[in-house]
C-alpha positions as CSV (number, residue, x, y, z in Angstrom):
1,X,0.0,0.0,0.0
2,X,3.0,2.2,0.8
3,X,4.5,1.7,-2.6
4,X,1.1,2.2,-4.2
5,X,0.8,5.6,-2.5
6,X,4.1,6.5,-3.1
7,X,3.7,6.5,-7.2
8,X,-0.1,7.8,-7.0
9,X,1.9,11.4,-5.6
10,X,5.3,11.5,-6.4
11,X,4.6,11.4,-10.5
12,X,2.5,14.1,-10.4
13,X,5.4,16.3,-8.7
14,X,8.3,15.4,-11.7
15,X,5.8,15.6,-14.1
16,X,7.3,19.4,-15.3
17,X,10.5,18.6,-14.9
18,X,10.1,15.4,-17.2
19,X,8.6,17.5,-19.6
20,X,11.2,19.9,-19.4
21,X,14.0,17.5,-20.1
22,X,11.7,15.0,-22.6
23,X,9.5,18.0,-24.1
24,X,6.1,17.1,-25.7
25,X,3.4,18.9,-23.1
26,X,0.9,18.1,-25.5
27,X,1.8,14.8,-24.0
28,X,1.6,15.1,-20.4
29,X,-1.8,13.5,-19.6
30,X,-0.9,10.2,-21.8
31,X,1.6,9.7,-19.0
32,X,-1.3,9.4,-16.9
33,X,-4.0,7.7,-19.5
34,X,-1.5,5.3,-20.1
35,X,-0.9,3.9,-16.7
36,X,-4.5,4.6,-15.7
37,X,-5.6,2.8,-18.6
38,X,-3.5,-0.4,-18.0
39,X,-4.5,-0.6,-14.3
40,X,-8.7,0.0,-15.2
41,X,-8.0,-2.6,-17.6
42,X,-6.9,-5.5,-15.5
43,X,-7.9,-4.7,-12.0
44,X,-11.1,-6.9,-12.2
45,X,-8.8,-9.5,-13.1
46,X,-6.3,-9.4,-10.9
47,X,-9.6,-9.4,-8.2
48,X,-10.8,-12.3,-9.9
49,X,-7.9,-14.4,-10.0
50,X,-7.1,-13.5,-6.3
51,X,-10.5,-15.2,-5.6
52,X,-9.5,-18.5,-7.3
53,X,-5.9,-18.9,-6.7
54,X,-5.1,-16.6,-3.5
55,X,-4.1,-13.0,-2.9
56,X,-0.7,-13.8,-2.3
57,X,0.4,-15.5,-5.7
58,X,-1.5,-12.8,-7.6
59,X,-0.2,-9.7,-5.5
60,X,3.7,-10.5,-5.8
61,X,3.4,-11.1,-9.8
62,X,1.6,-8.0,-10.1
63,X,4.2,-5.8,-8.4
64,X,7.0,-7.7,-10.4
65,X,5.4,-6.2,-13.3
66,X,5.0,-3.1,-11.6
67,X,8.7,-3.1,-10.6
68,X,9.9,-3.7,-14.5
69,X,7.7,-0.8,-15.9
70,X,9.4,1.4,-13.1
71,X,13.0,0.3,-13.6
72,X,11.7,1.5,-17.8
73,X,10.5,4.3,-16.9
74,X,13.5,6.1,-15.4
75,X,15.4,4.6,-18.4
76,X,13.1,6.5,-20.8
77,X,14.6,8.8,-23.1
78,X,11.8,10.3,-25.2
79,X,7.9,11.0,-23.7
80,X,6.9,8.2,-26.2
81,X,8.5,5.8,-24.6
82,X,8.0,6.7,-21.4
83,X,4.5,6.6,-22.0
84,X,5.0,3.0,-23.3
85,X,6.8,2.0,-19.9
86,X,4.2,3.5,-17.9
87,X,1.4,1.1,-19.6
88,X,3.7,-2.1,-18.2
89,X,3.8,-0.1,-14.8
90,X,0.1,0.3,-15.3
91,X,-0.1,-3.3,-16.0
92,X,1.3,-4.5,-12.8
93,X,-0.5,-1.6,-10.7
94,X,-4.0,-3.0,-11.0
95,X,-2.5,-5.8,-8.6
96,X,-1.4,-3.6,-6.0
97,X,-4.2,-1.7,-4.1
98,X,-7.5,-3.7,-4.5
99,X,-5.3,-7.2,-3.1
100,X,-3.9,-5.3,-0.2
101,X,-7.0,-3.3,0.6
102,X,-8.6,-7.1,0.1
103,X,-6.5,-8.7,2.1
104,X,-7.3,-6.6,5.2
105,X,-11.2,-7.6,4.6
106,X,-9.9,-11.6,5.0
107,X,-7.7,-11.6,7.6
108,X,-10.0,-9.3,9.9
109,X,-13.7,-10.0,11.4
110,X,-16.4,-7.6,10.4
111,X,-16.3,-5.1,13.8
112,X,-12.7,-4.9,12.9
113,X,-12.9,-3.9,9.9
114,X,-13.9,-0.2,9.9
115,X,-10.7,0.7,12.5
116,X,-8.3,-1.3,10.5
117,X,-9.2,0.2,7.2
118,X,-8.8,3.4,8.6
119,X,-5.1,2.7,9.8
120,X,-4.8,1.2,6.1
121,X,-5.9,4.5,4.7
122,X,-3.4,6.1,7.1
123,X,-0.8,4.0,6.4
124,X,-1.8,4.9,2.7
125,X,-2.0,8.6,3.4
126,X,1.9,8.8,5.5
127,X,3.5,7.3,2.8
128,X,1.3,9.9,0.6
129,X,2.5,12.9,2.4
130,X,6.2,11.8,1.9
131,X,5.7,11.1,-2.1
132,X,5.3,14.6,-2.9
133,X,7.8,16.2,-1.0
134,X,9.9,13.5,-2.1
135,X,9.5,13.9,-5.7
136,X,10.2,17.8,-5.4
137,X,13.7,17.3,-3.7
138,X,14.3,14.1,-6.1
139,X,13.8,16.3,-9.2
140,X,15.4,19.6,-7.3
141,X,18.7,17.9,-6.5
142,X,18.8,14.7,-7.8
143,X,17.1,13.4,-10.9
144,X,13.3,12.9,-11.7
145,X,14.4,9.0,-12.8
146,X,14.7,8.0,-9.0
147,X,11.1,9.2,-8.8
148,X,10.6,6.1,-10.6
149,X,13.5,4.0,-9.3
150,X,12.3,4.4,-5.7
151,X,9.5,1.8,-6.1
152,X,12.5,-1.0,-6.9
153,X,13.4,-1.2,-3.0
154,X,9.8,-1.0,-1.8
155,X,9.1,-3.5,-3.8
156,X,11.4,-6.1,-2.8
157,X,10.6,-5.2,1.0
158,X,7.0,-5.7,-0.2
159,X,7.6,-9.3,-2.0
160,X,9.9,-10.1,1.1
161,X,6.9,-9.3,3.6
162,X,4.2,-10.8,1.8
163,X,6.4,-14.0,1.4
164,X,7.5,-14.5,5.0
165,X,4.2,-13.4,6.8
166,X,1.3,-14.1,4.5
167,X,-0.7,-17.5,5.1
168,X,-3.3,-18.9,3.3
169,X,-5.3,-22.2,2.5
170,X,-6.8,-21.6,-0.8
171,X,-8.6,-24.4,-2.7
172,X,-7.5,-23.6,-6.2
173,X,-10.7,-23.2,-8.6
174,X,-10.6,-24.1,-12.3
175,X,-9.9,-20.2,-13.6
176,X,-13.3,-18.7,-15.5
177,X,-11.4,-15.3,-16.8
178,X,-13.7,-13.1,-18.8
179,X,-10.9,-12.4,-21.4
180,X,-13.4,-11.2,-23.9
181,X,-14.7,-8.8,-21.7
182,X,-11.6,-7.2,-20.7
183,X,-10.5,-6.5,-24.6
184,X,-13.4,-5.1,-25.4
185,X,-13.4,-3.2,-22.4
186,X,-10.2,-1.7,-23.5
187,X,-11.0,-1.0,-27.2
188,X,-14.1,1.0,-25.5
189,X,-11.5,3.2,-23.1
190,X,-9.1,3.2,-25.1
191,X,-11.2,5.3,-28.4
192,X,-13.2,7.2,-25.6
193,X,-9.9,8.7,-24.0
194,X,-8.0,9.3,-27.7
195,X,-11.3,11.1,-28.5
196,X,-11.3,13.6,-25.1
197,X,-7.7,13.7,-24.8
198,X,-6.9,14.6,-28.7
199,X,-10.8,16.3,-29.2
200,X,-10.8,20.2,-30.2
201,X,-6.9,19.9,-30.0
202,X,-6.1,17.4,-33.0
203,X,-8.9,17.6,-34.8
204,X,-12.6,19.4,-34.2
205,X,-15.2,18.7,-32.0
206,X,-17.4,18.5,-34.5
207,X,-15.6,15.9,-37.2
208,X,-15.6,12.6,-38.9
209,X,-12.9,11.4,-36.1
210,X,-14.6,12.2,-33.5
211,X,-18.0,11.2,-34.6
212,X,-16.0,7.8,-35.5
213,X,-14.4,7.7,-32.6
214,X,-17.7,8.0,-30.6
215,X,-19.5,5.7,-32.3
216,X,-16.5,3.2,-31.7
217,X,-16.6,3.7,-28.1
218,X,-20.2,3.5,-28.0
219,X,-20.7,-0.1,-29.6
220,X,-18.0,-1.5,-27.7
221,X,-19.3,-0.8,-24.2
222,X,-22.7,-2.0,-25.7
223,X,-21.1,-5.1,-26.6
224,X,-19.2,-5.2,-23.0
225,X,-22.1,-4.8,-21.3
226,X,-23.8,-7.6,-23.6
227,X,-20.9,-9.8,-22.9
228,X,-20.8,-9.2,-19.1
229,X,-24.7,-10.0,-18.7
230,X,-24.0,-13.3,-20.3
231,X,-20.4,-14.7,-18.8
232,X,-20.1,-17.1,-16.8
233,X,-17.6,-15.0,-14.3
234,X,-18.3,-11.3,-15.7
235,X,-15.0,-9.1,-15.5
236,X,-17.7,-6.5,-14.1
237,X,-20.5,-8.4,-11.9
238,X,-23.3,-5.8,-12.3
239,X,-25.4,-8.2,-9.8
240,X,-23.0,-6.3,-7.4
241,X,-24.8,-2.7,-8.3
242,X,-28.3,-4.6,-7.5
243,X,-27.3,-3.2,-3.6
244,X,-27.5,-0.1,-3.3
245,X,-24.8,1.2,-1.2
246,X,-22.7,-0.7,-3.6
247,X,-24.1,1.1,-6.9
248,X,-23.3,4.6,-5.1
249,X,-20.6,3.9,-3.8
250,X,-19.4,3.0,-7.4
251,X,-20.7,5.8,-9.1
252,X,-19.2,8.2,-6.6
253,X,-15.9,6.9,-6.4
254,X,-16.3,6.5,-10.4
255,X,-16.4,11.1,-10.0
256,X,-14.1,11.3,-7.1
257,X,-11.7,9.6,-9.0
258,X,-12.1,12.3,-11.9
259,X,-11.6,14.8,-9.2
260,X,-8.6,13.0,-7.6
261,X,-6.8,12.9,-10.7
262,X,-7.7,16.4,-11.9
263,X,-5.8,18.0,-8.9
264,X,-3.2,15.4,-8.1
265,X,-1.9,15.2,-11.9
266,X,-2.2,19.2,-13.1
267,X,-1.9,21.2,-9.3
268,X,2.7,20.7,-9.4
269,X,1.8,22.6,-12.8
270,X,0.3,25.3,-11.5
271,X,2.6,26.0,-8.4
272,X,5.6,25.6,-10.6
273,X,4.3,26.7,-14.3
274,X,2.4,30.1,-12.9
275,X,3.0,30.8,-9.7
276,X,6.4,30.5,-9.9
277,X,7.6,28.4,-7.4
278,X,10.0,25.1,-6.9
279,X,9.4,21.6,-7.6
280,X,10.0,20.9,-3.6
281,X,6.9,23.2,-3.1
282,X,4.6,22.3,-5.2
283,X,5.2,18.9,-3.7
284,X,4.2,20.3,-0.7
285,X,1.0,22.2,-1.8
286,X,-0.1,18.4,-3.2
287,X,0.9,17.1,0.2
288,X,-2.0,18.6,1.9
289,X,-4.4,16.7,0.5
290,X,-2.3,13.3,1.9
291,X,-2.1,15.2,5.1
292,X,-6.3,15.3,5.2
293,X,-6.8,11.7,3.6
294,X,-5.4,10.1,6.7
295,X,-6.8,12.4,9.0
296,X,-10.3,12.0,7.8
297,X,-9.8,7.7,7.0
298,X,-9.6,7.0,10.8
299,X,-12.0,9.6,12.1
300,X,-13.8,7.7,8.9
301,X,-13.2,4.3,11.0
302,X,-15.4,6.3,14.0
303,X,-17.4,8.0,12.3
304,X,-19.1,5.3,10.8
305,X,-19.6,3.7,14.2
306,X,-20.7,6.4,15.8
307,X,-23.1,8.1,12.6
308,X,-23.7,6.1,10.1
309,X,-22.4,5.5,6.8
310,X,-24.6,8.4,5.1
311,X,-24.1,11.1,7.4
312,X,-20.3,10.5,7.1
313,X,-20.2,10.2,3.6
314,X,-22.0,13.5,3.2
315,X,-19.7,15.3,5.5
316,X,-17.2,14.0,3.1
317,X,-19.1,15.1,0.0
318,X,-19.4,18.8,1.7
319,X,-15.4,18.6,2.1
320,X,-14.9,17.9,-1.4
321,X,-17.5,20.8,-2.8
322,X,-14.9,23.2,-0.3
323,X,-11.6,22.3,-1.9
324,X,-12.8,22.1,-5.1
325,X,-15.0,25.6,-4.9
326,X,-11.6,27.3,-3.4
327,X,-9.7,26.1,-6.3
328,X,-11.7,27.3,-8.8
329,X,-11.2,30.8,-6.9
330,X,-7.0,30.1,-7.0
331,X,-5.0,32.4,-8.3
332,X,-1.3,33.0,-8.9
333,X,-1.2,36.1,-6.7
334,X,-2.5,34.0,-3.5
335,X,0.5,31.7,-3.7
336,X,1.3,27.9,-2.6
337,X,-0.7,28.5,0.9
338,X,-4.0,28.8,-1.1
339,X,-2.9,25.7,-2.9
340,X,-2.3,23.3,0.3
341,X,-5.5,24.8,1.7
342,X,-7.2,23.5,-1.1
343,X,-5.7,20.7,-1.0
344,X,-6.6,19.5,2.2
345,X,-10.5,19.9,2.2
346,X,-10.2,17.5,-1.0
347,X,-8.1,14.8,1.3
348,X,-10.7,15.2,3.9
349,X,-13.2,14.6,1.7
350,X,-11.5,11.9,-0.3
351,X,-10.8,10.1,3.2
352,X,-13.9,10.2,4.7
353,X,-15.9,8.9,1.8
354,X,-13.5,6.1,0.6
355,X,-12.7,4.3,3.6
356,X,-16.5,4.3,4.0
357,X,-17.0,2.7,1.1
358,X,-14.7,0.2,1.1
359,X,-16.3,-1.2,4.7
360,X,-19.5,-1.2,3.2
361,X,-18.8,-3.4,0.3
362,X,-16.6,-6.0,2.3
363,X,-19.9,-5.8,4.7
364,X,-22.2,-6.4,2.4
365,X,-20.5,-10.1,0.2
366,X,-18.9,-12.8,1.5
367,X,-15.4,-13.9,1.2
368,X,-15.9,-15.6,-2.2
369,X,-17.0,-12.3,-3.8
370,X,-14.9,-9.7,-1.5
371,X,-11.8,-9.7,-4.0
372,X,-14.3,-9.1,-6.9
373,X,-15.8,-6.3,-5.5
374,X,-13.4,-4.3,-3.6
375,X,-11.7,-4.6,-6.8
376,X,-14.9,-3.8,-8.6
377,X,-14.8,-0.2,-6.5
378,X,-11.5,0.5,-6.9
379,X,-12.2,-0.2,-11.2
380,X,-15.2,2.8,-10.6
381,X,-12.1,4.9,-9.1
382,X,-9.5,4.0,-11.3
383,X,-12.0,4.1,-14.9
384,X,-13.0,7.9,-13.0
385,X,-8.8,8.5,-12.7
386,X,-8.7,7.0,-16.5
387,X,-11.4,9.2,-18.3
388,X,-10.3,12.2,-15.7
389,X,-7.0,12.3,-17.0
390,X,-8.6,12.1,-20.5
391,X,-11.1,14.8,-20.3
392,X,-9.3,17.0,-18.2
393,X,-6.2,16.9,-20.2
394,X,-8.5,17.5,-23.5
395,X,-9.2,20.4,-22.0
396,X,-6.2,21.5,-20.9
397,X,-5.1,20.9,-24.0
398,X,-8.1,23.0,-26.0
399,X,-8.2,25.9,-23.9
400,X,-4.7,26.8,-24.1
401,X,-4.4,26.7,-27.8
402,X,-7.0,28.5,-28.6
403,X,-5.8,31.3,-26.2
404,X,-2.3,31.3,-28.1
405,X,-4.5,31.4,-31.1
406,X,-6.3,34.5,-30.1
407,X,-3.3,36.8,-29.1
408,X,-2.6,39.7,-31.0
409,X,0.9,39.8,-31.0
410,X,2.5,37.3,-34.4
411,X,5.2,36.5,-32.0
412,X,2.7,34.5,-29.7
413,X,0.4,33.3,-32.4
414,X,3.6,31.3,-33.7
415,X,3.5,29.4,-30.8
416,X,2.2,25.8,-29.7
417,X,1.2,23.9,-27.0
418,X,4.9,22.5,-26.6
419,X,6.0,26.2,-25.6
420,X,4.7,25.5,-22.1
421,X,8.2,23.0,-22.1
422,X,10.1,26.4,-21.8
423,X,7.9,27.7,-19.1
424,X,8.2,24.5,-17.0
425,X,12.2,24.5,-17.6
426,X,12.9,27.6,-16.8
427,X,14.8,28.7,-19.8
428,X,14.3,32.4,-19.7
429,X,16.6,32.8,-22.6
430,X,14.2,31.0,-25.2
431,X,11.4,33.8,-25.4
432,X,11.0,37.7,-24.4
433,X,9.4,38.5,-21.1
434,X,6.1,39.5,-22.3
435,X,6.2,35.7,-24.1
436,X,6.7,34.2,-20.9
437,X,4.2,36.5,-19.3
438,X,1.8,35.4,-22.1
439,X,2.3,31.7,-21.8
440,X,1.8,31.8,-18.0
441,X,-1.5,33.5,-18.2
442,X,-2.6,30.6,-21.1
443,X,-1.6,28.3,-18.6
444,X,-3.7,29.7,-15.5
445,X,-6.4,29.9,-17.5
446,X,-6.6,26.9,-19.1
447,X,-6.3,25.2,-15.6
448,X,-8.5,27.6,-14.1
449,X,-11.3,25.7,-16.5
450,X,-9.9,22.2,-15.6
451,X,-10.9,23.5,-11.9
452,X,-14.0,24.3,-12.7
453,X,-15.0,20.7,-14.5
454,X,-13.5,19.5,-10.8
455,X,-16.3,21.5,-8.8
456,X,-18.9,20.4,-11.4
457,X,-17.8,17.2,-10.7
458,X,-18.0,17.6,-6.6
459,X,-21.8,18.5,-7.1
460,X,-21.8,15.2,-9.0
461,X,-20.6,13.6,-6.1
462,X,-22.7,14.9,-3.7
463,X,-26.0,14.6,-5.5
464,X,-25.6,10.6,-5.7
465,X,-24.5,10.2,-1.7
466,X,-28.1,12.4,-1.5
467,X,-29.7,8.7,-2.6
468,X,-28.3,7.2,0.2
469,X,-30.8,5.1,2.6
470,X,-31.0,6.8,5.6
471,X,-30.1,5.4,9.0
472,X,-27.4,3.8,7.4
């Protein structure tokens, strides 16, 4: 979980210096699509195979994988192929969080559950807090490739761990994979996010590509849904969303994760891109919200004893409206501060309403179906990271050349999207003042309207937890 929490932060830190050494901005949210893709992709399976041949085979073969794309990655010499490495990374991820968070469901009774998940989450959050931080001084003073390399000893101490300590009896089930349902399932994700991350930036809204694209997506998750209601052990067991804690707790999780990946991916960008400031404190301003995610997961753990699961998922839904309202008021002259602050109403928020979740699913199956859907909540998250990165990067990516495009000055007109590489490096030499002055405010605004789609996506969030039984 450690190691998991670790590259969910400290990725999002480098990500400006990687493009300031690799170039290609226009590429900087296929660093995240790729690995979010990969790890949507196969979490259902990894839950699945858990369930038939144990957590712990299935858990150390996914963070091999996950240790090779890393290794890759900090050997990558060109954003191509580090967005290549980052799919194997991706690949091995989906492994690593829904088995651990599972595993805490088997080896714990049901009144244990909602304290030990908390200290989980807390566990998840420390090691959160030192990822961003991290990242800053790695990229500060030594290089953004031990951002990467770091996972290789957690890793092993991981493997080592789960080896020497982890015991199961596990009758091994003849293995019913839904293989079908995962490739389609990717051919659906994979057209949607090409279409929102490369939309009104590549080619026009309003075009044969994207009407092609669309229609692609569309009949594939017709036909994944078509092949899920008739498999014999569904990738995605919709009987699951028949409860209906379990169907909101999806669906919210599905747009907290399009929050989550919204602030966590583009807020180093901001601190270091237009306000100014270092790598080692935008690290910080994104450490906040791991400061507020423990915090909030074991009052979570109480909470839910002492309230209820709808009352404390609401308070949690309120928390997340905060952040996300005060960053859509950021602005470069209010400085890191505002930033963190930000920051750590979303944590809170993200804390409180997660580690609720999770107790409620491992409440409501038993232990043959626990793996499948904690990992089936976990999907909803990482899909909602997946299409966040898509969308919000489309954006990003929209917004800001079409402000280039409407600047009076030739100078500015002649530049692209890739410009931002300057502002990111720091190379003062490469344009005049009032250029760097230009492509600063392109930048704030263009992430001033990813913000926004972020608070949208709070009210989202809130209006589903709304549907919650109450009294429970």
């Amino acid at each position: 979980m450690f190691m998991g929490a670790i590259e969910a932060t400290i990725v999002s830190t480098a990500m400006p210096a990687i493009v300031a050494d690799l170039g290609g901005f226009s590429l900087y949210s296929w660093v995240f699509s790729s690995y979010l893709l990969m790890n949507a992709a196969t979490v259902l399976i990894y839950g699945k195979l858990s369930d038939i041949f144990g957590r712990k085979p299935v858990l150390i073969i996914g963070i091999l994988i996950f240790l090779a794309g890393s290794l890759l990655c900090g050997l990558a010499n060109s954003m191509e192929q580090l967005i290549f490495f980052r799919l194997l990374q991706g690949l091995g991820a989906g492994a690593v969080m829904p088995i651990a968070t599972t595993i805490v469901g088997d080896i714990y009774s049901k009144e244990e559950r909602a304290k030990v998940q908390g200290y989980l989450s807390s566990v998840w959050g420390i090691s959160a807090v030192t990822g961003p931080a991290l990242g800053g001084m790695l990229v500060e003073f030594v290089s953004w490739r031990f951002v990467f390399w770091i996972n290789l000893p957690l890793g092993v101490l991981a493997i080592g761990g789960l080896l020497l300590f982890l015991h199961e009896n596990i009758e091994e089930k003849k293995p019913d994979i839904d293989y079908a349902g995962t490739v389609v399932f990717l051919l659906a994700i994979s057209c949607l996010m090409f279409l929102l991350v490369e939309g009104g930036f590549r080619f026009p809204w309003v075009s044969g590509q994207s009407a092609l694209l669309l229609a692609a997506a569309a009949a594939a998750f017709a036909v994944f849904i078509w092949i899920e209601q008739r498999a014999a052990s569904p990738m995605m067991p919709f009987n699951l969303w028949q409860i209906r804690s379990i169907l909101i707790a999806n669906i919210v999780s599905f747009t907290t994760g399009i929050m989550l990946i919204g602030i966590s991916s583009f807020l180093p960008t901001y601190v270091q891109g237009v306000m100014g400031e270092s790598a080692t404190v935008a690290g910080f301003a994104l450490t906040a919200m791991s400061i507020g995610w423990p915090i909030a997961s074991t009052l979570s753990g109480k909470m839910l004893l002492s309230i209820g699961y709808r009352k404390t998922t609401i308070i949690g839904g309120l928390a997340l409206i905060i952040g996300s309202l005060l960053f859509v008021f950021m602005s470069p002259e209010e400085g890191p501060w505002w930033a963190a602050v930000s920051s750590f109403f979303v944590g809170i928020g993200m804390g409180l309403t997660s580690t609720a979740f999770i107790v409620s699913i491992q409440n409501s199956v038993e232990w043959e179906q626990r793996g499948t859907a904690t990992a089936a909540n976990m999907f909803m998250r990482n899909l909602g990271n997946t299409v966040g990165a898509a969308l919000l990067g489309g954006i990003l990516n929209s917004r800001l050349q079409a402000f280039l495009q409407n600047q009076p000055a030739e100078e500015v007109k002649s530049l692209s999207i890739d410009s931002i590489n300057e502002l990111l490096g720091k190379n003062n030499s490469a344009y005049s003042a009032s250029v760097f002055q230009v492509l600063k405010e392109g930048l704030a605004s263009s992430l001033h309207a990813v913000y926004i789609v972020v608070f949208i996506f709070s009210l989202f969030s809130f209006f589903f937890l709304l549907f919650l039984k109450k009294g429970e």
